[in-house]
C-alpha positions in Angstrom: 103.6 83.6 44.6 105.2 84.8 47.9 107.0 82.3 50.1 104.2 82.4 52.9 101.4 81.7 50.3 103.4 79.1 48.8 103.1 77.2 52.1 99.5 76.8 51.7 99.3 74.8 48.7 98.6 71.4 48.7 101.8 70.6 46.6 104.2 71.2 49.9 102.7 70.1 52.2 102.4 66.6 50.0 106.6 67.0 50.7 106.1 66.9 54.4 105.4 64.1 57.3 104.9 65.7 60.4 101.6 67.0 61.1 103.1 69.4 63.8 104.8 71.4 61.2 102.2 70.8 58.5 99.5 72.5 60.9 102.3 75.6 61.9 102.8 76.4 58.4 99.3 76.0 57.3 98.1 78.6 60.1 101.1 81.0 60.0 101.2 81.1 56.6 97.7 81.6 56.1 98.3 84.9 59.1 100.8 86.1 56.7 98.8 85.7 53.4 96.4 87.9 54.7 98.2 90.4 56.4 96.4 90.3 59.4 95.7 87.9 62.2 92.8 85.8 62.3 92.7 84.4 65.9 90.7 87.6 66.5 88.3 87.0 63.8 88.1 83.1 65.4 88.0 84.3 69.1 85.3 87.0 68.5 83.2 84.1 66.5 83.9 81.8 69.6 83.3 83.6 72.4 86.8 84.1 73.6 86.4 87.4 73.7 82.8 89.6 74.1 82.4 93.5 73.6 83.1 95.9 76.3 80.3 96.8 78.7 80.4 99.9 80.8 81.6 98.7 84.2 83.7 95.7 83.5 87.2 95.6 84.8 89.2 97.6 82.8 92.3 95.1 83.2 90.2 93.0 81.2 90.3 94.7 78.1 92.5 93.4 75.1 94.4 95.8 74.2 95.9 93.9 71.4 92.6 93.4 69.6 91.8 97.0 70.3 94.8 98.1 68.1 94.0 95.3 65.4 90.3 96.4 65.3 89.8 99.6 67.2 87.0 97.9 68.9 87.1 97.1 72.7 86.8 93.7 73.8 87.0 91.8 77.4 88.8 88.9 77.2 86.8 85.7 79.0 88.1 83.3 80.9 88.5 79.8 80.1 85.7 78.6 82.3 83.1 81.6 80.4 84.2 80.0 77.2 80.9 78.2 75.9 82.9 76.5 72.9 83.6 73.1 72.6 84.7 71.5 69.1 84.3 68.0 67.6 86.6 67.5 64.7 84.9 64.5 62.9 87.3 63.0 60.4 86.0 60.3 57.7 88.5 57.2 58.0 86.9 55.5 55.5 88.5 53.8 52.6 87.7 55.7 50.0 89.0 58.4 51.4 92.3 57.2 50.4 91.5 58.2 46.6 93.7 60.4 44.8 93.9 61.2 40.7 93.5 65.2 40.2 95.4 66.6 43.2 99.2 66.2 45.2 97.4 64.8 48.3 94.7 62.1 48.9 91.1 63.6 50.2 92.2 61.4 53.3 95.8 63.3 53.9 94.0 66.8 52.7 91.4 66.3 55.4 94.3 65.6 57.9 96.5 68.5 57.3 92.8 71.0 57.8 92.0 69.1 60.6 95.7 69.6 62.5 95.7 73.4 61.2 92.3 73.8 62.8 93.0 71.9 66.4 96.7 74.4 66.4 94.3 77.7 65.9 91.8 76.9 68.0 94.0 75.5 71.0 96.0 78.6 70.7 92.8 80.3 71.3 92.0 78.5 74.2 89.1 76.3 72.4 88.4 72.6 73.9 89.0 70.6 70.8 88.1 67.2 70.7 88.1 64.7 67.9 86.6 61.4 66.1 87.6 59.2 64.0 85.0 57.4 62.1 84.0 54.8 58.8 81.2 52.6 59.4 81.6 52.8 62.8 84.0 55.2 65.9 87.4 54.2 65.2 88.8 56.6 68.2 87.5 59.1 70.0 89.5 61.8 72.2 87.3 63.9 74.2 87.6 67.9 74.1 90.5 69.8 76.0 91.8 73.0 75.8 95.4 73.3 77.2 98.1 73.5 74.6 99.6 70.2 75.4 96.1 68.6 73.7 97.5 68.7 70.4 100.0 66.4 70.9 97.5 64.3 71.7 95.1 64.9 68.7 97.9 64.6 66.3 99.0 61.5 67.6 95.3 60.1 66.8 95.4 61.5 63.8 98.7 60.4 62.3 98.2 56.5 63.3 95.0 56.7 61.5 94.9 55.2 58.0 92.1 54.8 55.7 90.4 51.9 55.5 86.8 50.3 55.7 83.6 50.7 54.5 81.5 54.3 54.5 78.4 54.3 57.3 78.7 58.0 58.7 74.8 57.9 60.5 75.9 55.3 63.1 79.7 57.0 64.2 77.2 61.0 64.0 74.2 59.4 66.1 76.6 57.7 68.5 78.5 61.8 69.2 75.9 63.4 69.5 74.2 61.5 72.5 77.8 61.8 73.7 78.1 65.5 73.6 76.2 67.2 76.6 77.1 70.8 76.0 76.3 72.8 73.0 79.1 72.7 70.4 80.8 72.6 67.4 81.3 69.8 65.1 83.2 70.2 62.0 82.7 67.1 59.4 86.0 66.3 57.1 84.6 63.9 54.8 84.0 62.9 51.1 80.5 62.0 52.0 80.3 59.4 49.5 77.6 57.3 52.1 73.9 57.5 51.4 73.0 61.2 51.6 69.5 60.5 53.4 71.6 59.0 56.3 74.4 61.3 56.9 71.8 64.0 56.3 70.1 62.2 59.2 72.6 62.1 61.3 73.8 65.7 61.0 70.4 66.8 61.9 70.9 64.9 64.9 73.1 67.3 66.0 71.5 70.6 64.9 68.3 69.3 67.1 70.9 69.3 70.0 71.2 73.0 69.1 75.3 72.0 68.2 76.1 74.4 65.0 77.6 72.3 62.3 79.9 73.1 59.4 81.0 70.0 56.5 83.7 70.4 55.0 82.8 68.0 51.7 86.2 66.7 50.3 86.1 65.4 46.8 89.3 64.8 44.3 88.6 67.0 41.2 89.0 64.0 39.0 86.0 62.9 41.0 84.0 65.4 39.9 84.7 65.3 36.5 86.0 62.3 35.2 88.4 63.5 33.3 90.5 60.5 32.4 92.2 60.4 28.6 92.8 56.4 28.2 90.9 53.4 29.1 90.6 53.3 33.2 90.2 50.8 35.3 88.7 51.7 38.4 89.0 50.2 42.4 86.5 49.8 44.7 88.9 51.3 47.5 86.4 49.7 50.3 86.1 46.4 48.7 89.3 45.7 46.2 87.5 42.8 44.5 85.2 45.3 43.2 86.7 46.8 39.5 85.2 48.6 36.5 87.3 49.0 33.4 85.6 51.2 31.0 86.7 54.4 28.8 85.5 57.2 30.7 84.6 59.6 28.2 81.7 57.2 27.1 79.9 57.8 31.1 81.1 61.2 31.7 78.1 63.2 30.8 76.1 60.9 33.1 78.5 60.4 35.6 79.0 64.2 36.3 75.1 64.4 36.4 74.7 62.2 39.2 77.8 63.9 41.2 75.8 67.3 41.0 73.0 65.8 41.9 74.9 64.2 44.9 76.6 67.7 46.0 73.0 69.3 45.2 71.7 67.3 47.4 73.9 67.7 50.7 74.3 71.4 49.7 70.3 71.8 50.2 69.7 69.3 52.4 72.4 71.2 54.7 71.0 74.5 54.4 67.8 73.2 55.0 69.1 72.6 58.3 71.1 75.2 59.0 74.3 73.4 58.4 77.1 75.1 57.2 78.3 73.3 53.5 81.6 74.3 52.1 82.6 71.6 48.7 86.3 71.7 48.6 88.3 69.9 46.0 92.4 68.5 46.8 93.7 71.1 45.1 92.1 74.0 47.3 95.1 75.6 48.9 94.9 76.0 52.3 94.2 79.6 52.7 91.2 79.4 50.3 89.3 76.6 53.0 90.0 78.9 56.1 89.0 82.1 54.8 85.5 80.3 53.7 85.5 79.0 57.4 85.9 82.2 58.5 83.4 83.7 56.2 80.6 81.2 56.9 81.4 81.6 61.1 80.3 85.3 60.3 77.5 84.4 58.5 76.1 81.3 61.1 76.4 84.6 63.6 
């Protein structure tokens, strides 16, 4: 493993605290891993840049993303930039779960979400940003200058986990918030009733905002792959506890997760929502190349 991809892996960034340096070696890293920058792939996909016409200003052009693509492209301004994102991050309690990876679904989901606002401020992108469990913890509207992500990882490092799951009410209360079409990207283990946060996600795709969900889960989540007799927390209400030996329910219980993630995955593509499952353990690189790869497929 090169030193650049090692940087992507959940297991060091698990060693580090500050989000500032978590979210520079996440995105430089991953521009390293793949031998190529992907601000161009990001700024194409969000309108930073457009294709050359015949009789724009030819001190426009970007020279730069000419020689990376051999493709001529006018840079827009900030004010021609139609993009605005909503990083929604899942604060609930359960979020704080963590068995079959280095870092909790909770700390995952913060490290993607400050790689994500450091690319897409560097690109000039408003970014804005919600925190959310059963109802908006904090919300910090959309900027673009560079000096925003100071301010979005602020929010995000005094956030903790904690709290009951009801995403529907935090999604409804955005989207009659947001008055420009946008981007929201959900970071959450979507352990809520589906019918709801499916609800409330279609509440933004009839606002004609494109959606991607990033669905977190630990992989001992999915499988239940514990040896010895386990007693489990309710990590949203601690006074709930099942001890049980897990092999006995794991047929089952596996069952019912697929049906879960079946469910989400079609109900999202249903509505043109863009599902990507993640487990804990996906390093870095892996969850913004499939970003990437389903921004050229939404266009």
């Amino acid at each position: 493993m090169s030193e650049a991809a090692s940087y992507l892996h959940p297991e060091t960034i698990s060693r580090l605290s500050r989000l500032d340096l978590i979210a520079r070696l996440v995105v430089e890293g991953f521009i390293t891993g793949l031998h190529r920058s992907p601000y161009h792939g990001f700024s194409v996909e969000f309108s930073e840049h457009r294709p050359y016409m015949p009789g724009d200003p030819l001190r426009d052009l970007d020279w730069k993303a000419y020689a990376k693509s051999d493709r001529l492209y006018v840079k827009q301004y900030e004010e021609e930039t139609n993009l605005k994102a909503y990083l929604l991050l899942d604060v609930s309690g359960s979020m704080d779960f963590a068995a079959g990876a280095p870092l909790s679904k909770f700390r995952y989901a913060v490290s993607l979400a400050a790689a994500l606002s450091y690319l897409m401020l560097k690109q000039r992108d408003a970014v804005g940003l919600l925190l959310y469990h059963h109802q908006t913890e904090a919300y910090v509207p959309p900027r673009s200058v560079q000096s925003h992500l100071q301010v979005l990882l602020k929010t995000i490092d005094q956030a903790q986990p904690r709290s009951e799951t009801s995403m529907a009410p935090a999604f409804h209360d955005l989207a009659e918030r947001i008055r420009r079409r946008g981007l929201v990207i959900v970071l959450s283990d979507l352990l809520d009733a589906p019918d709801q946060v499916l609800k409330g996600l279609r509440h933004f795709r009839h606002l004609q905002h494109e959606v991607i969900v990033f669905h977190l889960l630990d992989p001992r989540e999915r499988d239940l792959a514990f040896r010895d007799q386990t007693r489990f927390y309710d990590l949203e209400d601690p006074d709930q506890t099942l001890t049980t030996q897990p092999w006995h329910i794991q047929h089952e219980y596996r069952a019912l997760m697929d049906e879960l993630i079946q469910t989400y995955r079609l109900g999202c593509a249903e509505a043109g929502i863009d599902y990507a499952l993640l487990d804990t353990a996906t390093p870095f690189d892996v969850a913004l190349s499939r970003y990437l790869a389903q921004r050229k497929k939404m266009g």
